[in-house]
N, C-alpha and C positions, 0 to 999 in steps of 0.2 A: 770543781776544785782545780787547783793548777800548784807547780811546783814551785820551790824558790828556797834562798839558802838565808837565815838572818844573819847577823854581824859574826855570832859566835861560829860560822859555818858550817852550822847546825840545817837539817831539812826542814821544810815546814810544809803546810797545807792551808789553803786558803780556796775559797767559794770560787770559779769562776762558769762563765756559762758563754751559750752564743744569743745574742736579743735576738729572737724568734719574731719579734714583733717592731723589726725596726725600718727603717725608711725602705731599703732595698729587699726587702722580707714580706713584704704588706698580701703580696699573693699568697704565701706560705704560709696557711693556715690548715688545716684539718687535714691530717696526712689522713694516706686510706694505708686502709690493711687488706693487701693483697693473697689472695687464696697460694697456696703453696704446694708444689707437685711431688712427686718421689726423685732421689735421686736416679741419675742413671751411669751405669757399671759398664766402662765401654771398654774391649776386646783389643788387641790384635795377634799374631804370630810376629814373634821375635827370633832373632837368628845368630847374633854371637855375643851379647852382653847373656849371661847364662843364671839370671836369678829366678827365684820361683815364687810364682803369685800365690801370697797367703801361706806361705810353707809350703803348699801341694805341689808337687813337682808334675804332678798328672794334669796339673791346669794349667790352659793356656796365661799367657802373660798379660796381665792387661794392659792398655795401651795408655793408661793413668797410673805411673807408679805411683802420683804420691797420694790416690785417692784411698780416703777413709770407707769407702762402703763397705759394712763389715767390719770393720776393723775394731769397733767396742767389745766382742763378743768374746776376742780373744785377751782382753785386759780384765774379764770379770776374774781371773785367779792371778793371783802376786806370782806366781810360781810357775813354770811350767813341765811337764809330765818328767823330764828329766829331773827334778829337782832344784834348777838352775832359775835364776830370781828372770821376772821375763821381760820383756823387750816393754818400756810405757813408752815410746812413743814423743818421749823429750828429752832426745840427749843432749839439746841446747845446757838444762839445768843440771847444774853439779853442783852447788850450794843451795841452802835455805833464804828465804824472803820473806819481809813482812807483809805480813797481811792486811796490805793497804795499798793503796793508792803507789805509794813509794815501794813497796815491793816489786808492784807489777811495771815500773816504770824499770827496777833494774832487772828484772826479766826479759822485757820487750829489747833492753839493749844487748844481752846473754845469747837470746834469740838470734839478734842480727849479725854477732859475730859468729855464732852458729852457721846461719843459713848462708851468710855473702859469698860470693865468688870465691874460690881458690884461685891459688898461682896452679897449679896443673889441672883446673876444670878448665881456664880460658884455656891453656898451651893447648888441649885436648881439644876444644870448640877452634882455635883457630887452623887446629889440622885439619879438621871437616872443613871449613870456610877455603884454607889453601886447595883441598884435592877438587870442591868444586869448580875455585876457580880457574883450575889445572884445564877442567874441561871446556868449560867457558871460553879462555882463551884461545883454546887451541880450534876452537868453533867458528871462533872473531877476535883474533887478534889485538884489535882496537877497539873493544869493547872495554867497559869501567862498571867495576865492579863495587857495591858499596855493603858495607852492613851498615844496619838500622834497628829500631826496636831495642828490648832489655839489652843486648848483649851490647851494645855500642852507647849505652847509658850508663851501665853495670846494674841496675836493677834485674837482673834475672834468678831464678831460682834454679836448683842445680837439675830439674827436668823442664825447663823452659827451652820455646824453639830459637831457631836462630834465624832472623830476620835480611835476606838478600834484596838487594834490587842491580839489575842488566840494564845500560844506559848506553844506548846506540843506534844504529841507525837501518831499520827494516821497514818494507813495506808493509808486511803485516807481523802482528809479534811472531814469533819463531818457538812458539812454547812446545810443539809436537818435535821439533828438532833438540831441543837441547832435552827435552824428555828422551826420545831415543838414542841420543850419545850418551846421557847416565845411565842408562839400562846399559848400553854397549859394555861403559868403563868400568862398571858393577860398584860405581860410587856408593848406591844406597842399595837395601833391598826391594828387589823388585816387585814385590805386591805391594811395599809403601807408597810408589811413584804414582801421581793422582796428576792430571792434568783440570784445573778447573778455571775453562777457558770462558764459561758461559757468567762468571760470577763478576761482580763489580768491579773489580780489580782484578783481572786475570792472572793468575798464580799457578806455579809446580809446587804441589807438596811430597817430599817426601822425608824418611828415614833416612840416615848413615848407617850405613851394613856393619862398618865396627865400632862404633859409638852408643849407639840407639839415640842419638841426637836428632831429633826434627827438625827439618827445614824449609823455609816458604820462599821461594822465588818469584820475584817482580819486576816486570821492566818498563823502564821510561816514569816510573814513578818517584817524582820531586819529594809531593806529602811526605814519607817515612821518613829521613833524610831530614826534611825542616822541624817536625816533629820531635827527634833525635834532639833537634839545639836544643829546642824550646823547653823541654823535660832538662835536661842542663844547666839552663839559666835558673828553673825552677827551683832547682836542689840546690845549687848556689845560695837559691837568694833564703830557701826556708831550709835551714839544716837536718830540721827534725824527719822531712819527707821521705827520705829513703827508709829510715825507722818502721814509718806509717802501713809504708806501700810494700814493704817485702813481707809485713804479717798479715795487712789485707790479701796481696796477694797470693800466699801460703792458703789463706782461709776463704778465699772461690775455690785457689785451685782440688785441693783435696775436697770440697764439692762437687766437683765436676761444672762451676757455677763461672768459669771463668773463657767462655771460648766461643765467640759469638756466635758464629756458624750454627752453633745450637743452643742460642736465645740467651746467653750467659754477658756478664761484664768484661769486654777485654780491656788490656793493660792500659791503653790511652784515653779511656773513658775513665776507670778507677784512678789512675793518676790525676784526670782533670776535677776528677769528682773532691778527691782529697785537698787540692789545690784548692779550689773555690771554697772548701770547707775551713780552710786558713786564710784565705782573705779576707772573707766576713767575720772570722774567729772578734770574739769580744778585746781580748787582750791585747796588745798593742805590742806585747816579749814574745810573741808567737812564731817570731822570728831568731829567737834567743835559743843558741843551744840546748841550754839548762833547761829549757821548758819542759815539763814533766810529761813524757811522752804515753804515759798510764793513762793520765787524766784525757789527753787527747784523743785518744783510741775509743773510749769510755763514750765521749763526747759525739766522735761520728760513729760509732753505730747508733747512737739517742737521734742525730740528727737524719740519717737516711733508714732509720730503721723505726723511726715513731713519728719524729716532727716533719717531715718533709711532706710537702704535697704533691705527689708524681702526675696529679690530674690537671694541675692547674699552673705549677711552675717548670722554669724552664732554669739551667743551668748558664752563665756566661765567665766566661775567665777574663777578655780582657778589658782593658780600662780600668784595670783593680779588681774589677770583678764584681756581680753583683744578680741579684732573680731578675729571670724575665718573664710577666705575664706571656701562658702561650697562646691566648688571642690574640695578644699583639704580635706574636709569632707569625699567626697561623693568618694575618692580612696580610702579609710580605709575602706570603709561599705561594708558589705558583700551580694551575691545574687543579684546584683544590684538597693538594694534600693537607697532610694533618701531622702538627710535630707530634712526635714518639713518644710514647708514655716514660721513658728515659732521657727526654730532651736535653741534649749537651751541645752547645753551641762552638765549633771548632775555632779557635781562637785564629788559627793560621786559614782560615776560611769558612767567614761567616756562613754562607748560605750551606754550609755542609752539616747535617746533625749527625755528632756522632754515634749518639748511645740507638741511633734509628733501628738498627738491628737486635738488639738486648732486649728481644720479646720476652724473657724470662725474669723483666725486673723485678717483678712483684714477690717472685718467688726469690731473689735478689735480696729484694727489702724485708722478707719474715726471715731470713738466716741472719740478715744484721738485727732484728729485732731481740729474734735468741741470743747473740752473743751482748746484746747492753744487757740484759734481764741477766746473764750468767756474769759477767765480769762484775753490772753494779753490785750483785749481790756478793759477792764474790771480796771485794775489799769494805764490805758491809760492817757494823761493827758486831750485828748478829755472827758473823761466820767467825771473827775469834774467838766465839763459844766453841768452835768445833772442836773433837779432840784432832791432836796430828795434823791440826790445819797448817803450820810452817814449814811442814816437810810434804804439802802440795804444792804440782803449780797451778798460778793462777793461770797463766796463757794458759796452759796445757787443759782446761777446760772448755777452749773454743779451737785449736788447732794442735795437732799430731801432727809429725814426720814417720809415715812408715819407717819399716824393717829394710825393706824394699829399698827406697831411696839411700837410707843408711849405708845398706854395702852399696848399692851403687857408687856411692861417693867413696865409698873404703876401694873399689876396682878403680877407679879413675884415680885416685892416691898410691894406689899398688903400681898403674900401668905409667903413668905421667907425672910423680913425685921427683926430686929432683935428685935423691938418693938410691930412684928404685932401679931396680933392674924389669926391663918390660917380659911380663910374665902372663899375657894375653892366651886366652883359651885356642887349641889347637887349630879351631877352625878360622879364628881371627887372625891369626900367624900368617896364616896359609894367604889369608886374604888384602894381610898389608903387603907380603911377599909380592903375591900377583901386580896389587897397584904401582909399586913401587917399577919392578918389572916393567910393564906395561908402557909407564913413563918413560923410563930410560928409550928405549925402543920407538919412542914417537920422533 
């Protein structure tokens, strides 16, 4: 189905699909269905952002605010023990929607003025980015410092990291150095500070001590940077993407499905993936505002979550885009590797596969599986039998916003609003005090 408005500017519904069976498609026949794992509930200690995981204050914080695991169990009562009606999980939704195709389409747009950047989340991320590169400088002077990734795109989520790269001039990288001058400066917290020097891209990850912002640093790294255009030009040219890509990516992240490191879909893979899945789109208004972003959503998880063949094709963005046989791949590659069962072809560099890391595709492709089986049925015309069906939502049966995240963004509204007065937990005070301090004295 797809959106469209007739003379009387009236909505309407109409058939649309993607030919599965067309010229650039010819390999994409018989998806597999991929065995699928447990989630996993990952940990850490937090130090001045002061919310509590799950309500318990006796449990540590986990290091996925916005993940769901768990989190249905506390929705089985409307109500909770105080009386008080309880938290579900979609403060995007403040009004009712039809239950159709055209409901979920002004949901998905309710959603994205929900979830998008604030003015005092950036003011708040570009403090973190300033006191880094406070230290940076003063390390190497003539060093250039860039952001990259969601935050220099605006696609990011309000617990997304924030993507650095160091461009200068060492004979070997300096990652133990600029690791032990943020420990010094007490930038970030220090069990966060990770030096992973051994890894393809050698990076510092850490925490900001008063934000709980994550941070990746990189140096001498062009890719993120050109990467950054190319997602730019992209949302340019398809309006609908940023739509697409902040609910897909809402819906890894509270999976824990989204962070390659451990076999999940990252950002520039699912960005590419969406991409390619609007290039070959059937419709030719795919490019059109108005295009009904319900129908779309609908459409890719059918396409990577049933029709897609992860054994046999291969993803390419540029030239318009189109499948690549991966035996035809797999004669080009060298030593006899074997492309990835997420094969994505880096537009900004052919011979690079991106999705090579994302072991965890298949377990990727059954959660898109679930969510077309929930949403098709979902604007079904069986579900207007339901009683109370207009005062559900429809998103809200494939993706939640913790509690958690919630006040997170209420503290960063409180601290960096542009009426507030900064009213930071005791131990935060003490710790802008110091930085601040520390600066002047340099």
């Amino acid at each position: 189905k797809s959106f469209s408005r007739n003379n009387g500017g009236d909505v309407t519904e109409q058939r649309d699909f993607i030919p599965l069976d067309s010229q650039s498609n010819r390999n994409n026949r018989g998806g597999v269905v991929g065995e699928g794992g447990h989630q996993q509930q990952g940990c850490g200690v937090t130090v001045l952002y002061r919310g509590h995981a799950d309500g318990h204050p006796n449990k540590r914080k986990r290091e996925n605010k916005a993940s769901t695991y768990g989190f249905n169990s506390s929705l089985l009562n409307n109500f909770n023990s105080g009386g008080h009606e309880a938290y579900t999980g979609t403060p995007w939704k403040t009004r009712n929607y039809a239950d159709t195709v055209v409901g979920l389409h002004e949901e998905i747009k309710d959603f994205y003025d929900y979830i998008s950047p604030r003015p005092e989340e950036e003011k708040m991320r570009l403090e973190v980015v300033d006191r880094i590169k406070g230290v940076i400088h003063d390390l190497w002077p003539s060093a250039e410092v860039q952001v990259f990734g969601s935050f220099s795109t605006g696609l990011y989520l309000p617990t997304s990291d924030i993507d650095l790269v160091v461009f200068g001039k060492w004979e070997t990288l300096p990652l133990w150095t600029l690791e032990e001058a943020l420990r010094k400066r007490n930038v970030a917290d220090k069990s966060s500070i990770k030096v992973l020097d051994k890894a393809t891209v050698p990076i510092i990850k850490l925490t900001d001590s008063v934000t709980e912002v994550k941070v990746d640093i990189s140096f001498n790294v062009e890719s993120g940077v050109k990467a950054a255009r190319l997602i730019k030009e992209f949302k340019e040219k398809y309006p609908v993407l940023p739509y697409l890509v902040l609910v897909l990516k809402q819906f890894l992240l509270q999976r824990d499905l989204n962070e390659v490191f451990t076999g999940g879909i990252g950002s520039y893979s699912l960005f590419l993936m969406a991409v390619s899945f609007l290039q070959l789109h059937y419709r030719e208004d795919v490019c059109s505002p108005n295009i009904n972003i319900g129908v779309l959503l609908i459409e890719f998880f059918e396409l990577y979550g049933r029709n897609f063949n992860y054994l046999k094709t291969g993803i390419r963005i540029k030239d318009g885009g189109s499948y690549v046989a991966k035996d035809e791949v797999q004669k080009n590659m060298m030593d006899g590797y074997r492309p990835s069962m997420l094969y994505i072809e880096d537009p900004l560099q052919p011979d690079n596969d991106v999705g090579r890391s994302s072991y965890g595709a298949m377990q990727v492709k059954q959660a898109f599986e679930y969510a077309f089986v929930v949403l098709h049925h979902a604007v079904s015309q069986i579900a207007k039998c339901y009683p109370n069906n207009e005062s559900e939502s429809i998103l809200g049966r494939i993706i939640r916003v913790t509690k958690e995240v919630d006040e997170y963004r209420e503290w960063i509204r409180n601290n960096w609003g542009n009426s507030s007065q900064i009213d930071l937990p005791l131990n935060s005070r003490f710790t802008l005090f110091f930085l601040k301090l520390y600066s002047l004295l340099q």
